[in-house]
N, C-alpha and C positions, 0 to 999 in steps of 0.2 A: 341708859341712853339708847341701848337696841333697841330692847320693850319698846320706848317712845318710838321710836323708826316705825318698828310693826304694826303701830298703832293703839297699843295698849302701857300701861301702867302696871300691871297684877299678874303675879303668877297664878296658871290657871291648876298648879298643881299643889300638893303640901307634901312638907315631909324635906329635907337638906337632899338626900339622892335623889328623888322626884324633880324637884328644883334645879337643881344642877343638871342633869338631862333636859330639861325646858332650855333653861341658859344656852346650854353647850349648842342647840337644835339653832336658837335662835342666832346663833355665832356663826352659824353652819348658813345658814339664809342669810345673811349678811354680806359675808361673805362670797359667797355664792352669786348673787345679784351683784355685788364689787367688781367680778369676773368677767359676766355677762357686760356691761355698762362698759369693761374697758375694753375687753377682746371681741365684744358680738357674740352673738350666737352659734355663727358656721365654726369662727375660729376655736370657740369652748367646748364647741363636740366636737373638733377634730384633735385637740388638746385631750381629750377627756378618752375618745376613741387609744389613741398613741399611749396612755397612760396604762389601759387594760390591757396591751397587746406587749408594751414591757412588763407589765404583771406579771403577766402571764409564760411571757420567756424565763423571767426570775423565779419562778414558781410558787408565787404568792397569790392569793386566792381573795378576792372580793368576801367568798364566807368562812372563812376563817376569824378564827375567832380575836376580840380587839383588844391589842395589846400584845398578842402574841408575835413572837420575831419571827423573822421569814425562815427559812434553811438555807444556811449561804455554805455548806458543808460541799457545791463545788466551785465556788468562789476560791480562787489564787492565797493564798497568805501571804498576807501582806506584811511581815515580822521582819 
């Protein structure tokens, strides 16, 4: 159903990993454009701005690697 949104039928890739990174991208634009359409444009970059600037107090990094957990080693215990 994406594919069709995007305007295409076919993956432009082969291979199940290849594939799935396609899917995932086009999940991503989807979504993405879902955002925009609801919030606008000023509200998504100001959303998006707010988002890196907690990042970044939490000390989680845009290039860091994906899937890895953040460091919450001075985060309270919550126990």
């Amino acid at each position: 159903m994406i594919k069709h949104w995007m305007g295409s039928m076919h993956f432009l890739t082969r291979g199940i990993q290849n594939v799935s990174t396609e899917m995932s991208l086009n999940g991503l634009a989807y979504n993405f454009k879902r955002v925009l359409s609801i919030l606008g444009f000023e509200r998504t970059k100001k959303a998006m701005q707010l988002l890196v600037r907690i990042s970044a107090l939490c000390g989680w990094s845009a290039r860091s690697n994906v899937g890895a957990s953040p460091d919450l080693s001075h985060m309270p215990n919550r126990e």
